[in-house]
C-alpha angles and dihedrals in degrees: 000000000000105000086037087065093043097056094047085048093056092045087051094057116113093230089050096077089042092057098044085045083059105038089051088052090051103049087043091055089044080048098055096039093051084063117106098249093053105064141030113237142347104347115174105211091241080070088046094047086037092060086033089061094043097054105039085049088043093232097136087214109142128187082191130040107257099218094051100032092052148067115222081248084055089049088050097050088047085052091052088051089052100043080052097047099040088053091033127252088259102051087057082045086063095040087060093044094053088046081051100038107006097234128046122245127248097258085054099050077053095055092045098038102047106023099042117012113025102198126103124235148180096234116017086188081057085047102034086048087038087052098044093037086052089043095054096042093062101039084049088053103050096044083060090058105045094035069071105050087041097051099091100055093037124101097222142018079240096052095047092047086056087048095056097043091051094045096049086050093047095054097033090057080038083230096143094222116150129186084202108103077231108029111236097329092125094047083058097119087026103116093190093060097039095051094045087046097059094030081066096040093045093057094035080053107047099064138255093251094066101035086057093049090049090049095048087052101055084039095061097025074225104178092209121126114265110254122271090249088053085054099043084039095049104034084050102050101045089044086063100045093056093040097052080043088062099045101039082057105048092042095053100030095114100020126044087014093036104138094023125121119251100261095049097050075054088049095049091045107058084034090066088032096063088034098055100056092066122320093073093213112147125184092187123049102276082204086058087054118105114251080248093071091036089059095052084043090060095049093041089051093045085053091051132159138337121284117268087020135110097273150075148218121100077304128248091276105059086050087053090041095052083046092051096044091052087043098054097038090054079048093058094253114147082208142033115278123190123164091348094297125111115232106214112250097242082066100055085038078064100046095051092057097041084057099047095041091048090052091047085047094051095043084054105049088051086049097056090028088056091038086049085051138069119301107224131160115253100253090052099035086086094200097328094130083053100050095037082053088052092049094050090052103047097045090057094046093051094237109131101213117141137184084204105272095105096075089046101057127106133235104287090041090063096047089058100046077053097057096055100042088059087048095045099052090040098044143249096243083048094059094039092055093058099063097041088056083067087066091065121220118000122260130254109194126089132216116236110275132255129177116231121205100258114196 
């Protein structure tokens, strides 16, 4: 009877339904471009699962080139998976619900509410139409602008609107993927593409919530402040991307951007800079890149995105949480203080556990990921723990960066690199809270207290 109430505890669960909803979608797109139209040559359906996973998680990591592997069936069906899993399954669920109904049901607001968004709102039909329209608007602005820019090496006004579709997709869900047989390496010194490219990546990025509450604002001309989450989200992710600027440029000044002119060792770097957090576009070899940058690039891509955006990572706020937490206790502070505001305890609890199991589940994908390799001694591994260690975390992260070893990796490597894709785009606190539903309530008593030698 036990196990029978845990199960249905863990069915019940709000994120269940978010994380079947996912992992359908997935084997459905693996399904499709396993099909014979979809792609050019011999394809195993791990591969198929393996590019399935990767776009409907928007992670952009492929263990085939996408121009050569695919049809242009096979790249419109990867542009669907990424426009899914860019919105959220769940978010197209309702809309197919309103266009049924007319209006969602409560177990749905909840989804939506609670699982992707987290906002709360009069009307969720008013917010779920405000978030697509949005959405639309700015991918259909920016595949106007790089059709454009792509126009003149295309070889044909239809291609280069495709192009530019895909592309603007691609950078608005922050998933990475290219049609081009070498992603945007020979855009490298075009402004036009650059700037449309982070400009998508910088809103998918930032996160719906505050889009939204910054929509709302200029909507209403409401006088009212912006909301504590907007401040720490904001104030965090433009912070990162100066500061891997900065270090992508200081790293690389005389290496990968050796011989370019000022500007556009400015222009690669906060390209890379916006990139590496969570989309997973280069315009330089990632491979070419000193173990310097690959080591900001690492932290930056752990850190990740904003939360109830594209992206992924443990997300631009539970790095600002944990900050701000340090930063109140050595001030004397019994809780945790930003913008003089206090964050309720439950919310730094989570931050604290989202950190710690991002970092176990990093630690153990390396792990499997080096154990699935080759075993080579040190002096002969030439940067393997490194790379292994860049994969893992961008896989996680949902970032889809990667120095080359990712196409090269066996089977068990790329069930692993699939694993944590899936758990990086879901959630780990998802995933946690799954499994401690089955516990049933939470309990209310407390054991007697100890004190333990810290440091």
């Amino acid at each position: 009877m036990d196990s029978q109430l845990k199960s249905r505890n863990r069915l019940r669960h709000p994120a269940s339904l978010v994380i079947m909803s996912f992992a359908l979608a997935d084997l459905a797109g693996a399904a499709v471009l396993y099909l014979p139209l979809c792609h050019r040559g011999p394809l195993s359906f791990l591969d198929a699962l393996f590019t399935s996973t990767s776009a409907i998680c928007v992670t952009g990591l492929t263990v085939v080139n996408t121009a050569y592997s695919f049809t242009v069936l096979g790249q419109w069906v990867i542009l669907l998976l990424i426009q899914i899993g860019g919105l959220g399954v769940m978010t197209f669920s309702v809309l197919f619900t309103m266009g049924i109904r007319g209006r969602p049901g409560l177990s749905s607001q909840f989804l939506i509410q609670e699982s992707f968004l987290n906002l709360r709102a009069a009307s969720l039909q008013d917010l779920i139409l405000t978030i697509v329209l949005l959405t639309l608007a700015c991918e259909g602005t920016l595949a106007l602008a790089m059709t454009a820019a792509f126009l003149p090496d295309a070889p044909s006004p239809a291609d280069a609107l495709f192009y530019g579709i895909f592309h603007s997709v691609s950078a608005f869900c922050n998933a990475g993927f290219s049609v081009f047989p070498h992603g945007l390496e020979a855009y490298r010194d075009h402004v036009w593409v650059n700037i449309s490219i982070m400009t998508g990546i910088f809103l998918g990025s930032t996160g719906f919530a505050v889009i939204y509450e910054i929509w709302r604002r200029l909507s209403s001309g409401s006088g009212k402040s912006f909301s504590l989450h907007l401040k720490i989200t904001l104030s965090t992710h433009i912070f990162l991307v100066l500061v891997g600027t900065a270090g992508f440029l200081f790293w690389e000044y005389n290496d990968v951007l050796q011989g370019l002119p000022l500007s556009n060792k400015i222009l690669v770097s906060a390209f890379h800079s916006i990139s590496t957090r969570t989309a997973g576009f280069n315009t330089v070899p990632i491979s070419a890149l000193t173990e310097n940058t690959l080591y900001l690039m690492i932290l930056l891509m752990f850190i990740g995105a904003c939360p109830s955006s594209t992206g992924g990572g443990i997300k631009t706020t539970t790095l600002a949480v944990l900050f701000f937490t340090a930063k109140s206790r050595l001030k004397g502070f019994s809780q945790t203080v930003a913008f003089r505001k206090t964050i309720p305890e439950n919310q730094v609890n989570r931050a604290v556990t989202l950190f710690m199991l991002a970092v176990i589940t990093v630690l153990s994908a390396h792990m499997l990921l080096m154990g699935a390799g080759t075993r080579l001694a040190f002096e002969r591994a030439q940067g393997e723990f490194l790379a292994y260690l860049f994969e893992a975390v961008s896989g996680l992260g949902t970032v889809g960066l990667s120095v080359g070893i990712t196409p090269k990796l066996g089977y068990t490597g790329k069930l692993v690199m699939i694993a944590i894709m899936f758990a990086g785009r879901v959630g780990l606190l998802s995933i946690i809270s799954i499994l401690s539903a089955a516990g049933g309530p939470s309990r209310e008593y407390h054991y007697s207290k100890e004190d333990v030698m810290i440091g």
